[in-house]
Every structure is written in structure tokens, then in C-alpha cells.
N, C-alpha and C positions, 0 to 999 in steps of 0.2 A: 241656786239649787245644786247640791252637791250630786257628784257625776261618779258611778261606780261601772269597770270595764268587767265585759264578760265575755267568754269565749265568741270567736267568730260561731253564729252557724245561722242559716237559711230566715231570719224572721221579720218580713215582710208580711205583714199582716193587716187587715185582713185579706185574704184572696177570694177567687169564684169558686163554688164548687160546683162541678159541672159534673154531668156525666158524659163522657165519650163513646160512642159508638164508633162500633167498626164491622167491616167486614165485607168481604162479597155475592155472597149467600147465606142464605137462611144454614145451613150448616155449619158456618166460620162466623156468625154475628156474635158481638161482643161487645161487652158497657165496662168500660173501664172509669173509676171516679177518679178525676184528675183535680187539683187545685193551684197544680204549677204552668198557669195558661195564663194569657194577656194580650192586648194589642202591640204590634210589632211592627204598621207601617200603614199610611192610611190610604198611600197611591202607586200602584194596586192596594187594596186592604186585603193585609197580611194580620195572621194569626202563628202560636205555638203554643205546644203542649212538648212536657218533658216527662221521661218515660223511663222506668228502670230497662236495661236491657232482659232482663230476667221475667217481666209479667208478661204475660201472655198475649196482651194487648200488641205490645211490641213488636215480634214477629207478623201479624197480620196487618199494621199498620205499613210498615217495612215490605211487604209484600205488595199489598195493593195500593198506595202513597196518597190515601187517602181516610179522611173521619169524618164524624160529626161533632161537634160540640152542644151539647145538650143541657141549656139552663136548668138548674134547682130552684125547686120550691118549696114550702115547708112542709105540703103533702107529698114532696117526693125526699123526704130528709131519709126516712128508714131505705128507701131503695138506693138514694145516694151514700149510703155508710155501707148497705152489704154489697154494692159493686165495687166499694174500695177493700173490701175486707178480705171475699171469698173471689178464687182462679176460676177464669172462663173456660180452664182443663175439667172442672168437677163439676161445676155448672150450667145451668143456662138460664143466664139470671135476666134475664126477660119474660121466662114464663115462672122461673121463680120471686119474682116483685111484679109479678100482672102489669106490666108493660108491653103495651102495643108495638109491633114494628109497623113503621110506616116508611114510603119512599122517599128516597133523595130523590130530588128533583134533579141535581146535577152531577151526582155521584150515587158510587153502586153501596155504599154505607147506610144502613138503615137510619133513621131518625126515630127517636120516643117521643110519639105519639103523643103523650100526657106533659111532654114538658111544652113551655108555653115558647119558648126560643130555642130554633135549631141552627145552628150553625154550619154551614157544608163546607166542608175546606180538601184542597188538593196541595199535598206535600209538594215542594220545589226542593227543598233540602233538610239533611239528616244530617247535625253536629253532635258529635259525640264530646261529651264537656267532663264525665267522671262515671260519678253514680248513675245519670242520666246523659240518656240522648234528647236533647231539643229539635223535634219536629216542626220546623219552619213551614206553612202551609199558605196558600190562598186560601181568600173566602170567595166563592164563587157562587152561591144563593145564599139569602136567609129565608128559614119558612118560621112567623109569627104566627100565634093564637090572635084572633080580631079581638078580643077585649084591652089585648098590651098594646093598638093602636088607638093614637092621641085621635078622636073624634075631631076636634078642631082643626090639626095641621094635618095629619095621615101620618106623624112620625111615631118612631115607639117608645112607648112610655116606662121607661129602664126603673122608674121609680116606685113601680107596682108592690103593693107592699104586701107581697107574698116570698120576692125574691130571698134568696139563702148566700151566704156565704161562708169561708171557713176562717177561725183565727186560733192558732196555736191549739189545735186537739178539739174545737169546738166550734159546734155549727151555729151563727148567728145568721136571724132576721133582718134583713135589711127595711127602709122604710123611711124615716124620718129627715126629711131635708133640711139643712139647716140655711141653705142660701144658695142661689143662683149662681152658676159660672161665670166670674164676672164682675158681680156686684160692687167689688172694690174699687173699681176703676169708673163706673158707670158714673156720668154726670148727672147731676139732680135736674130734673127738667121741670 
């Protein structure tokens, strides 16, 4: 297969699309939609999120050094495209996408209600890398929906096929497994 080079730029695809909350009161709450997040370490389990310095988000993360990470679903696709579109300076896009604020359990960051995975995380550190700063954070609770709990083991079931993610400018459906972690190596029993 013939091979054709293209500019260097960012395309690791597909990624999460999350939305982030932040904030420390109901007067500073904020939903930023992030897709430049991932695991970073699994003991402590560590998370990031990367963040123009310029959004809005930024400054009150930066402030209080902490968020939430907030799974997408396909019923939260339109709320996850206008928190990445429109500033938390002219909005308040939790009562403009009818999203519930609920509590962190272990942080002062709201959690959305309606997403089925929250993520609570406390910043340890702030790398500034260009365009973006990467927020290195602990996860310090998860709060799940009881349905994305496996009945069988009590683990969560990541493979729920409602889940969303982002690839190059577009929001896909996650869903379809093709094979176990694994499986290549597995002896035939």
C-alpha cells in the first residue's frame, strides 16, 4: 500500500467526548466540552484534560484545581456540541441544555446529572505545552448510573451502546465489540 506524508497535526482519532464541569458555586459553574482527555496513570489513577488558555473554563479550573469529567451520550450529543461551541462568559449552559447540577461527592465541581459517568478529579499539576495547558489531575470518586453496572461482576460496562465519541469534526456512536482484550494470546481450552 502506497504511503502519502501529510503535514504534522493533532490526529489521534477517535477520542472521548466529554463534557467538563467546573467550578465552585453555583455562580462559577461551568461545562466545557473537552476531547483532549485520557488515562495517564493507573496507580494513583490519574487523568487530563488540555485546555486553551483563553476559554473560560481555564481560569476557574486554574483557580479551584479541580473538575469533573462528564461521559457523552447520544442524548447528550446537542448539549455536548453547544458547551464546546458557546463561552461560559455569555452563558449558562446548564440551564441552557436542561441539565441538572448535581454534587461532587469529593470535590466542590458540579457533576451533570443526566450523564451516566462522572468522573471527579483533583489537579496535582498544570503543564503548559503551547496552545494548550494539560491538566494532570487525580480521580478521586467515580459517580455511575446503576444501569452501566455489569449485574453479574458490579464492574462498569464501558461498552453500553449509547456511549459518544469524537473523530476528526464528528461525533460517533460507540458500540460494537469486535473481541475481547486478549483474545490473541488466550489458549484454547
Amino acid at each position: 500500500m502506497k504511503k502519502i506524508s501529510k503535514k504534522p497535526t493533532p490526529l489521534i482519532y477517535p477520542v472521548p467526548a466529554t463534557m467538563v464541569s467546573c467550578g465552585s458555586s453555583s455562580e462559577d459553574f461551568n461545562i466545557i466540552t473537552i476531547a483532549w482527555t485520557g488515562t495517564i496513570n493507573s496507580i494513583p489513577p490519574m487523568c487530563y484534560v488540555s485546555i486553551r488558555k483563553e476559554r473560560h473554563s481555564h481560569a476557574i479550573i486554574a483557580k479551584n484545581m479541580e473538575f469533573v469529567i462528564n461521559y457523552s451520550t447520544k442524548d447528550l450529543v446537542r448539549a455536548t456540541d453547544f458547551c464546546g461551541r458557546v463561552s461560559g462568559k455569555d452563558f449558562n449552559k446548564f440551564k441552557e441544555m436542561n441539565l441538572t447540577v448535581g454534587k461532587g461527592e469529593k470535590v466542590s465541581a458540579p457533576i451533570i446529572v443526566e450523564s451516566p459517568i462522572n468522573i471527579e478529579c483533583k489537579v496535582t499539576e498544570i503543564k503548559e505545552l503551547g496552545s494548550h495547558d494539560m491538566f494532570l489531575a487525580e480521580v478521586v470518586n467515580i459517580q455511575v448510573s446503576e444501569n452501566y453496572i455489569d449485574e453479574t461482576n458490579g464492574t462498569i460496562n464501558m461498552q453500553h451502546n449509547d456511549l459518544m465519541a469524537y473523530s476528526h469534526g464528528k461525533y460517533v456512536q460507540l458500540g460494537t465489540i469486535l473481541e475481547q482484550a486478549g483474545f490473541s494470546v488466550k489458549k484454547n481450552q
